[in-house]
C-alpha positions as CSV (number, residue, x, y, z in Angstrom):
1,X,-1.6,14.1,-62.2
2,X,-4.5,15.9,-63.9
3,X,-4.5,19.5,-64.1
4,X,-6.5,21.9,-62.2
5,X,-7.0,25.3,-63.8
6,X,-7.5,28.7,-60.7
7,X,-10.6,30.5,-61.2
8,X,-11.0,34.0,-59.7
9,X,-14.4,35.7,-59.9
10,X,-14.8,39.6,-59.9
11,X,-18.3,40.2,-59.5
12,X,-20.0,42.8,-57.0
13,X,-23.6,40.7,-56.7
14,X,-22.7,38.1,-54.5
15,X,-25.9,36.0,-55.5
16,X,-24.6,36.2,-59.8
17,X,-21.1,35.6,-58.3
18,X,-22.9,32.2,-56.5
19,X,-24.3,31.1,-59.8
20,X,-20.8,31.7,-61.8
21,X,-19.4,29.7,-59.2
22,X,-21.4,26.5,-59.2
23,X,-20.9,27.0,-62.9
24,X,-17.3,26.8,-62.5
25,X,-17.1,23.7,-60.2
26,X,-19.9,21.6,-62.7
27,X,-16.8,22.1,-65.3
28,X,-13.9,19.3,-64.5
29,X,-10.5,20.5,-64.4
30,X,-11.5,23.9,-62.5
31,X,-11.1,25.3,-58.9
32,X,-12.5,28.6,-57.8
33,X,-9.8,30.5,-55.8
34,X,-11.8,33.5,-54.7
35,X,-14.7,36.3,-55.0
36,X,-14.0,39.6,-55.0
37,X,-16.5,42.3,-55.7
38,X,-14.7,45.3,-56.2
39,X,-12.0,46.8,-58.4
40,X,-9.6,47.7,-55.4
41,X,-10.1,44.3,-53.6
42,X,-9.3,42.5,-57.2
43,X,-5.7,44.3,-57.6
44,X,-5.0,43.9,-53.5
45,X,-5.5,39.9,-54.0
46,X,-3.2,39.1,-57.0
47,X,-0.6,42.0,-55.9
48,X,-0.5,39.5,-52.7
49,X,-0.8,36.1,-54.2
50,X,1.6,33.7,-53.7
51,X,-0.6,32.1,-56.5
52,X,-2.5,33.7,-59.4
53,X,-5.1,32.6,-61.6
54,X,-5.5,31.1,-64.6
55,X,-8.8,32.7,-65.4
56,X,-10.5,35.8,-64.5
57,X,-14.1,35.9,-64.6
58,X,-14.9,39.7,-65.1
59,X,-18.0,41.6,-64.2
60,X,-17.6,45.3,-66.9
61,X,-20.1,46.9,-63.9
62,X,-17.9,47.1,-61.2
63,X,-18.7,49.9,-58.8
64,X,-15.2,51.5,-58.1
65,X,-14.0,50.6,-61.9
66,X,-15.8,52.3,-64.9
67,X,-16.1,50.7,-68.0
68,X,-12.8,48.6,-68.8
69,X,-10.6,50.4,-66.5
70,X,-10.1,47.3,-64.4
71,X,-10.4,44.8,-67.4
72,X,-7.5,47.4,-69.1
73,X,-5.8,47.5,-65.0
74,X,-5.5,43.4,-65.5
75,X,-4.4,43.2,-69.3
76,X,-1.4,45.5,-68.2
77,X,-0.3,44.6,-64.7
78,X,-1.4,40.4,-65.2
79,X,-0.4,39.7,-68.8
80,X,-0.9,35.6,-68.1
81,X,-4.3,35.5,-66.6
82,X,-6.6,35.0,-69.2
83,X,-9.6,37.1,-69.0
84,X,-13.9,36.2,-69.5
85,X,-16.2,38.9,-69.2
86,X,-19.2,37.6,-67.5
87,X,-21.3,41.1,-67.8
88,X,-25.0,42.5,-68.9
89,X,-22.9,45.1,-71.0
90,X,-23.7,44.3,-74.9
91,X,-22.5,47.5,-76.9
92,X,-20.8,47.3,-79.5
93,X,-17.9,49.9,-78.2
94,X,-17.4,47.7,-75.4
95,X,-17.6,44.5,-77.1
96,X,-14.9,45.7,-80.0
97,X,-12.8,47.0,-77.1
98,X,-12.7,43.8,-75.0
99,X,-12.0,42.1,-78.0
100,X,-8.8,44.4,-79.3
101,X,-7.7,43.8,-75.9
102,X,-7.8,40.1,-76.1
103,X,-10.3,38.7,-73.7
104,X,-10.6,35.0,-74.1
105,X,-14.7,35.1,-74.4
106,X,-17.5,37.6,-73.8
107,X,-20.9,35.8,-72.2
108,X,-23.6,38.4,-71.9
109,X,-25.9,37.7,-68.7
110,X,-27.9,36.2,-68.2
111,X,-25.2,33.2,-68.7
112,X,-27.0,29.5,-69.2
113,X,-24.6,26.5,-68.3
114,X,-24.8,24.8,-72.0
115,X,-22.9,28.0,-73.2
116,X,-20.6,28.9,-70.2
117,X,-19.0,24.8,-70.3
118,X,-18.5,25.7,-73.7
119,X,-16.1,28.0,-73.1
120,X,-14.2,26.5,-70.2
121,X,-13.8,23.3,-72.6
122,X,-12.2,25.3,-75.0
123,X,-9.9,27.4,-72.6
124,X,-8.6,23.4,-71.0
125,X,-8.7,22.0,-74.4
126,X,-6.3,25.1,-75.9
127,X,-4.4,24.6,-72.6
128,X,-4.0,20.6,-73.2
129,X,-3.0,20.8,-76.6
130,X,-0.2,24.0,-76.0
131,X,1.3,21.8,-73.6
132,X,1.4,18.9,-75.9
133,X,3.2,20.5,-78.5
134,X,6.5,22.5,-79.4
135,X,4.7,23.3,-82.9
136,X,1.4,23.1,-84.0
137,X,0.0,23.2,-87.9
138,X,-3.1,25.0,-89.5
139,X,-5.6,22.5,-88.5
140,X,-4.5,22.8,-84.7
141,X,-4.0,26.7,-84.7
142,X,-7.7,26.7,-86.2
143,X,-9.3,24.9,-83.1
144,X,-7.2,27.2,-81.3
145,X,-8.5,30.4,-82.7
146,X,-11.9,29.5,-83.3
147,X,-12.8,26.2,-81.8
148,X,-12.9,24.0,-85.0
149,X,-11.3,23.6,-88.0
150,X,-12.2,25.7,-91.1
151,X,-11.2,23.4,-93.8
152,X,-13.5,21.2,-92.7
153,X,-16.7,23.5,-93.3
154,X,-18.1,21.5,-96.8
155,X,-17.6,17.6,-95.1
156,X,-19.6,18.6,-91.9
157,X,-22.8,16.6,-91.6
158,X,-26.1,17.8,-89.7
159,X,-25.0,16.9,-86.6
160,X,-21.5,18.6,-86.4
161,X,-19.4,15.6,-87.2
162,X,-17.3,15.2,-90.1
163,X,-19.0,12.8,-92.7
164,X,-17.9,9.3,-92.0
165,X,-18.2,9.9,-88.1
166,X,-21.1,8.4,-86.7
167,X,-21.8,9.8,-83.7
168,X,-23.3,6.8,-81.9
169,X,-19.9,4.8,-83.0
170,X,-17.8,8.0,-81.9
171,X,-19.4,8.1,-78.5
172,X,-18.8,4.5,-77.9
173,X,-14.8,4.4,-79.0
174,X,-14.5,7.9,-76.8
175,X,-16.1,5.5,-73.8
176,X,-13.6,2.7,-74.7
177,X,-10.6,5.3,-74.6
178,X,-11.7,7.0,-71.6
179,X,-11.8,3.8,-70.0
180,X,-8.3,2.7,-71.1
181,X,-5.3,1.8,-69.2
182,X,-2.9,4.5,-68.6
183,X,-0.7,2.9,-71.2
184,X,-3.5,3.8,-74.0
185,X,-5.6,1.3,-76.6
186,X,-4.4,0.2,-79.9
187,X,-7.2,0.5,-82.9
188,X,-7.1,-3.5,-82.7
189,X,-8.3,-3.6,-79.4
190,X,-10.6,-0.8,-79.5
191,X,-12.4,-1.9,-82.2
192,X,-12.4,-5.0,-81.1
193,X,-14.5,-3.6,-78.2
194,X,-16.9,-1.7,-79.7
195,X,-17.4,-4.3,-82.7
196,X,-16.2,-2.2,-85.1
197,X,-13.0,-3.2,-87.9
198,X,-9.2,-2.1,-87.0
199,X,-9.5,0.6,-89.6
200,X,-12.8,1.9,-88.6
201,X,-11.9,2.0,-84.9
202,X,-8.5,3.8,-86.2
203,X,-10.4,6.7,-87.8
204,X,-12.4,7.1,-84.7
205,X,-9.3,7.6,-82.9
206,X,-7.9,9.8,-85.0
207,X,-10.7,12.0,-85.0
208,X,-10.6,11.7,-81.2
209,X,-7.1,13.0,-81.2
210,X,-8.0,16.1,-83.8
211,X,-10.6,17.3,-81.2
212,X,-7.9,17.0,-78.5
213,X,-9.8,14.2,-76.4
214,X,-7.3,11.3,-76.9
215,X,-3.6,11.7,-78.3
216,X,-1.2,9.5,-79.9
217,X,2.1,8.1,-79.3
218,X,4.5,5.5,-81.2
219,X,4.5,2.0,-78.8
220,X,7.7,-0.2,-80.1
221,X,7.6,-3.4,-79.2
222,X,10.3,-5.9,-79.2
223,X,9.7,-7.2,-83.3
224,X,8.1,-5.2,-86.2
225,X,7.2,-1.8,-86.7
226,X,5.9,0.2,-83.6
227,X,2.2,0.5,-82.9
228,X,0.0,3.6,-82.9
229,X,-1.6,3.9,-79.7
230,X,-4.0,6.1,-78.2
231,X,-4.2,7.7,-74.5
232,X,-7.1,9.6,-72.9
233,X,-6.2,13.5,-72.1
């Protein structure tokens, strides 16, 4: 069953509060659970929730809420929702403040889609690979933290892809996998459909599973060693 993340939105202009929301549903993997526009309305809604939210999309302007108080209010009382600050508020003070309190993302408004998808694809892809694991190493806690690996910084080519990742050739073996039984593809078969080697399809996959689109698991057959498959997320 794929996952569907709760999306409350705290925003007192009901026409931004409309936009955010159309945002949210373009995203896949999200579900809006309710508007609210003022402080007071926020705190009686999850006090009487038989179900919180994930994610909090937070307007700093709230009329009966100065400043942070309700963003500080929700940090306290609602330790597990994650917070974003949707807001026109830019200074620095505030900005430093949101951050030591450990709000997932600041987007300044006016919000475009380009950047807002960005950071919902980063909050379901840190949520997909948490679940995933019991541990995770440097590389992992990296894309966590920051949304890419660091070591990778001298290898990257123009276009954002690690060098020997084409991106025409990665878009086609993501197509393949996404289109893959529920059992997963092997890198024979894969490669095999996009006309590409066993090992060249197998690098593709691997990269796939580093950016936390596809992952991995050990198929044993009933002779020889077990094969690496690879199953959409």
């Amino acid at each position: 069953m794929i996952k569907t993340w709760q999306v409350v939105i705290v925003e007192d202009d009901f026409r931004v509060a409309e936009i955010n929301r159309r945002f949210v549903e373009q995203v896949s993997g999200f579900n809006v659970l309710a508007e609210l526009r003022t402080a007071a309305e926020t705190l009686h809604y999850l006090q009487q929730a038989e179900q919180l939210p994930d994610l909090i999309l937070l307007d700093v302007y709230i009329p009966d809420s100065p400043g942070l108080e309700l963003f500080w209010r929700l940090r306290k009382d609602f330790p597990s929702i994650a917070i974003i600050l949707v807001t026109a508020a830019k200074e620095t003070v505030t900005v430093e403040a949101a951050l030591q309190g450990g709000v997932f993302d600041f987007l300044i408004k006016p919000v475009d889609f380009d950047r807002f998808n960005k950071t919902f694809t980063r909050y379901r892809k840190q949520k997909v690979l948490l679940a995933s694991k019991k541990e995770v190493n440097q590389e992992e806690l990296d894309r966590l933290l920051f949304g890419s690996g660091l070591r990778a910084d001298k290898s990257i080519t123009a276009d954002g892809l690690p060098k020997g990742i084409d991106r025409l050739t990665l878009e086609r073996i993501e197509e393949i996998s996404e289109h893959s039984s529920a059992e997963g593809i092997n890198a024979f078969d894969a490669g095999e459909a996009a006309g590409v080697s066993r090992s060249t399809a197998r690098r593709y996959l691997e990269y796939l599973v580093s950016a936390g689109k596809v992952k991995a698991q050990l198929q044993y057959g009933e002779v020889g060693r077990p094969e690496r498959t690879y199953i959409k997320i």
